[in-house]
C-alpha positions as CSV (number, residue, x, y, z in Angstrom):
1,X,62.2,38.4,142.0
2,X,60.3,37.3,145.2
3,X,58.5,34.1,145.6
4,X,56.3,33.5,147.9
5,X,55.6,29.6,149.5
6,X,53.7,28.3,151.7
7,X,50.2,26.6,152.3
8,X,48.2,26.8,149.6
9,X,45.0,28.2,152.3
10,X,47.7,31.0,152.3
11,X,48.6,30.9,148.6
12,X,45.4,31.0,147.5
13,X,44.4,34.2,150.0
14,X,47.3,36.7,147.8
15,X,46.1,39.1,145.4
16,X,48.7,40.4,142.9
17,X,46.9,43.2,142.9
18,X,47.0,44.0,146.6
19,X,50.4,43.4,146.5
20,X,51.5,45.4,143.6
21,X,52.8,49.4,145.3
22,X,52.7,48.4,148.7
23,X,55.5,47.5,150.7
24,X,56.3,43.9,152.2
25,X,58.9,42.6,155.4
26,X,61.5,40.9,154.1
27,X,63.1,40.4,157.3
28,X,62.6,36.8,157.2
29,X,63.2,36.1,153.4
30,X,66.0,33.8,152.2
31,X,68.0,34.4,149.2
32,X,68.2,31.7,147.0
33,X,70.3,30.8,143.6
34,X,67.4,31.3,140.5
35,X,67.3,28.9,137.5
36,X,68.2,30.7,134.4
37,X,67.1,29.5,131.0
38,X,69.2,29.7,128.5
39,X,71.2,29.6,124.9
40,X,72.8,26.2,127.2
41,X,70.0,24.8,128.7
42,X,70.0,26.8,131.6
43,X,71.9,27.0,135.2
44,X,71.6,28.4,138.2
45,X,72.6,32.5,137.4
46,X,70.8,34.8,139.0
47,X,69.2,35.8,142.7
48,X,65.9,35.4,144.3
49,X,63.8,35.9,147.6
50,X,62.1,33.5,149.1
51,X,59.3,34.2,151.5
52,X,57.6,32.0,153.1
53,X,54.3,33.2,154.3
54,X,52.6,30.4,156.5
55,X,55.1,30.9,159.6
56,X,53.8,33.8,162.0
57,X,56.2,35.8,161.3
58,X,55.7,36.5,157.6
59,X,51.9,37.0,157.0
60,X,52.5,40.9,156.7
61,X,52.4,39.7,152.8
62,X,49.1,38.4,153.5
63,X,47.3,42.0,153.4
């Protein structure tokens, strides 16, 4: 899973479908514990990337 923060000018700006097939710099992603519903209420199980695309570095996303 990748999740993308930042301003919402920037937010707003992503198209899923622009992003969907092409490829996107993770150099500056951070992996991040995932909250994981489930039959015990849930606790933080599984992996995500973070990304946030309103530094300079990261607006490769922003196609």
């Amino acid at each position: 899973m990748l999740e993308l923060v930042g301003d919402e000018t920037d937010l707003v700006d992503i198209s899923e479908s622009e992003l969907l097939g092409s490829e996107i710099q993770l150099t500056d992603a951070k992996v991040m514990l995932k909250w994981a519903t489930g039959r015990n209420g849930g606790g933080w199980r599984d992996l995500k990337l973070v990304m946030n695309i309103s530094n300079g570095d990261s607006k490769a996303a922003k196609r």
